[in-house]
C-alpha positions as a printed Julia matrix, in Angstrom:
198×3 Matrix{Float64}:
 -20.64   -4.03  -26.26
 -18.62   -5.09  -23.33
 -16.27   -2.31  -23.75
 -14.72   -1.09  -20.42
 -13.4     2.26  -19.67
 -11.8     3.87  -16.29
 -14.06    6.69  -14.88
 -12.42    9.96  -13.65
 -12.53    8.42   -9.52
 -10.6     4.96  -10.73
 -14.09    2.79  -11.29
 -14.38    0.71  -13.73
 -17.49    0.54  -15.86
 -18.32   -2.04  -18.91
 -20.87   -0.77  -21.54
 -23.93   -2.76  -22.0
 -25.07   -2.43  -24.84
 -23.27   -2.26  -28.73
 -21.85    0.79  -29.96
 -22.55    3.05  -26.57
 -22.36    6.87  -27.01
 -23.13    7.9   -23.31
 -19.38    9.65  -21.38
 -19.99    7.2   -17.94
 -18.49   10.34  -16.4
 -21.83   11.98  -17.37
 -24.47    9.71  -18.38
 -24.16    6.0   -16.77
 -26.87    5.07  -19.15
 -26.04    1.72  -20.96
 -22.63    1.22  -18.42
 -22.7    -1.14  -15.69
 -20.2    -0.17  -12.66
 -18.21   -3.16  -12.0
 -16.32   -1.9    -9.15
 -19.73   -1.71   -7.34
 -19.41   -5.48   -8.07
 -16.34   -6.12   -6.22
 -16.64   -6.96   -2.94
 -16.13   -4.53   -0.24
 -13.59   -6.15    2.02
 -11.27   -9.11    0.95
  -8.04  -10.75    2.93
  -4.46  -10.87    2.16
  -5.29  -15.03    1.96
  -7.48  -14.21   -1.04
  -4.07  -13.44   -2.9
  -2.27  -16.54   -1.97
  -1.17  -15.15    1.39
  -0.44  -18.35    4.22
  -0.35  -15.83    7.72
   1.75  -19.04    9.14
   4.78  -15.97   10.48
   7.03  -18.49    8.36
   6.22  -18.15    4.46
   7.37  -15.1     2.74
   4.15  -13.9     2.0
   5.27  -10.58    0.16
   4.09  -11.26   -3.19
   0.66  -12.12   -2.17
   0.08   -9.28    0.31
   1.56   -6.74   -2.55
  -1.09   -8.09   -4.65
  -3.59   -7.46   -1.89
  -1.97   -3.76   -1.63
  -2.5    -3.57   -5.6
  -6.03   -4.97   -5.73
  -6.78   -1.99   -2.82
  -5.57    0.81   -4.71
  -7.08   -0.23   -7.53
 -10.76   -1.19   -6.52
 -10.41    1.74   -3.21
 -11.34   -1.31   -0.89
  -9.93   -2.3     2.63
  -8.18   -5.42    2.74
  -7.91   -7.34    6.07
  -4.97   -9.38    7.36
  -7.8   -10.98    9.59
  -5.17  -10.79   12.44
  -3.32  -13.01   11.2
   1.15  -12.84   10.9
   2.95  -12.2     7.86
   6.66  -12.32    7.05
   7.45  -10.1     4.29
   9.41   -7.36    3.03
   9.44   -4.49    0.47
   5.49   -4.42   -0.05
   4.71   -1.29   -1.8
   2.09    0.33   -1.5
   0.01    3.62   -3.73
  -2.66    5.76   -3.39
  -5.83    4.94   -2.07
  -4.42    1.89   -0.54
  -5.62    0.35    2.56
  -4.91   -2.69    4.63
  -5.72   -3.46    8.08
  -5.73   -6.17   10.83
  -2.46   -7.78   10.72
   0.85   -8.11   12.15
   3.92   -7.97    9.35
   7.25   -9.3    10.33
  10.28   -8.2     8.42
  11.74  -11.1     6.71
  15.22   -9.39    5.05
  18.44   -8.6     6.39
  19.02   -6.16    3.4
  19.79   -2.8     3.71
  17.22   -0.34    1.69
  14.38   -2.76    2.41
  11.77   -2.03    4.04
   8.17   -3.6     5.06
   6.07   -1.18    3.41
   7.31    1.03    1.41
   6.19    3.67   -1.46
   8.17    3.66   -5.01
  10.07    6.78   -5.58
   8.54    9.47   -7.3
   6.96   12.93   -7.28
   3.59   12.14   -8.01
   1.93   12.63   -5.01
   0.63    9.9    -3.01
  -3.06   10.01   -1.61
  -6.16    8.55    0.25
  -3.95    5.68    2.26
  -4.9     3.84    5.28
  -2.67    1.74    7.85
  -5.3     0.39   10.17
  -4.63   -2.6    12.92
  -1.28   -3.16   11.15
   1.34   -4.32   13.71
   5.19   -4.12   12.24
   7.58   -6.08   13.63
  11.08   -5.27   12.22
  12.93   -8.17   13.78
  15.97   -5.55   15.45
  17.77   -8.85   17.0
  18.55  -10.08   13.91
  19.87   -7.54   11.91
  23.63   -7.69   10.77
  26.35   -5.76    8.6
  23.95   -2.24    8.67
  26.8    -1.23    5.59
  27.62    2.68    7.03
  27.78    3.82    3.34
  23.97    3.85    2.91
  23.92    7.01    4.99
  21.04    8.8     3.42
  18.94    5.89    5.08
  21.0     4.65    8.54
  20.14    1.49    6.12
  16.78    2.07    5.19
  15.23   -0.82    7.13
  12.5     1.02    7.91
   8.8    -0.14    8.95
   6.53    2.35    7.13
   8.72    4.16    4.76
   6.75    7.23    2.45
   9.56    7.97   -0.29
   7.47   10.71   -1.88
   5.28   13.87   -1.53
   1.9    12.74    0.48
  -1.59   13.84    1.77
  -4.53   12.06    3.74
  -2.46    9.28    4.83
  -4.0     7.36    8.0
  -1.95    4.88   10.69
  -4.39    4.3    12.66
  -3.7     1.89   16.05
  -1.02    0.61   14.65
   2.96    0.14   15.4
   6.55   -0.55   14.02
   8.73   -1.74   16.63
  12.44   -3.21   16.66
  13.05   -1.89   13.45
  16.39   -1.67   12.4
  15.73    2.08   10.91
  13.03    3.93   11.93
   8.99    2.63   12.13
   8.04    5.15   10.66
  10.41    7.52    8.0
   8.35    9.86    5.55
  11.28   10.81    3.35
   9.46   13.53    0.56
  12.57   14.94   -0.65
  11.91   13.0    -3.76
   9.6    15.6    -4.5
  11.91   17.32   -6.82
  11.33   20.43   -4.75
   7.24   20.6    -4.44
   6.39   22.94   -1.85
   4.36   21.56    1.39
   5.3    18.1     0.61
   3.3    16.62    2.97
  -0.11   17.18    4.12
  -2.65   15.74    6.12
  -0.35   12.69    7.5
  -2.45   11.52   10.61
  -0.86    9.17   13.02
């Protein structure tokens, strides 16, 4: 009893009863669905975040990015500001409704960003989110970190990709580009993007 076990689509389901038998993949007899529990929609402030535009609120909102991948919820800046930097993001991730400002003047950091790999990355959604790379004060872009022109970048995708969403949103004054999908970590996988929707 009280055993839990990931389903095939990422829920996660607790038996309910001693000694269950029943594949929740199959047969949800005796398994309660606790992601059907979670609530639909939570904010970054849930996770600690402040939305003052002064704390470094980067841990908190990569929580907030974790918790949305995990559960396949939306969670909502409420329109509030964020300073923060190298928030990475997986699949089925989605956040909405807030403006991030860069707070780094570090080269190969960027506001949100994927982890490198070839695994591809799926099911994401940018929605409402306003990126504010803070151009004026970036210094000493080092000219050695050429594969990037720094790598300050807004959005940056550092891996194969399908059904990503950016929906009304923006990266402006970034010291890189707003928006760089760089798949060549791929490791050669053919069509390395698909389905990026801006």
């Amino acid at each position: 009893k009280n055993a839990r076990v990931m389903l095939t689509n990422g829920d996660i389901v607790k038996s309910t009863v001693n000694s269950n038998t029943n594949d929740p993949n199959v047969d949800m007899t005796g398994w309660l669905n606790e992601s059907s529990l979670v609530d639909k929609t939570k904010s970054f402030l849930d996770f600690g975040a402040k939305g003052d535009g002064v704390t470094d609120d980067s841990i908190s909102i990569g929580l907030a990015s974790t918790w949305s991948s995990m559960y396949k919820r939306k969670v909502s800046g409420v329109g509030k500001t964020y300073k923060c930097s190298n928030v990475f993001f997986d699949s089925n991730c989605y956040l909405a409704d807030a403006k991030l400002i860069n707070n780094k003047d570090q080269d190969l950091i960027s506001v949100l960003t994927t982890a490198i790999s070839s695994d591809w990355l799926e099911n994401v959604v940018f929605e409402d989110i306003h990126i504010d790379g803070v151009r004026q004060d970036a210094r000493t872009i080092k000219s050695t970190v050429t594969s990037e022109d720094g790598g300050r970048h807004g959005f940056r995708f550092r891996r194969p990709c399908r059904n990503i969403w950016i929906i009304r949103s923006s990266a402006n004054y970034c010291a890189s580009d707003g928006l760089c999908i760089f798949p060549d970590w791929s490791g050669g996988l053919f069509e390395s993007v698909q389905n990026f929707n801006v």
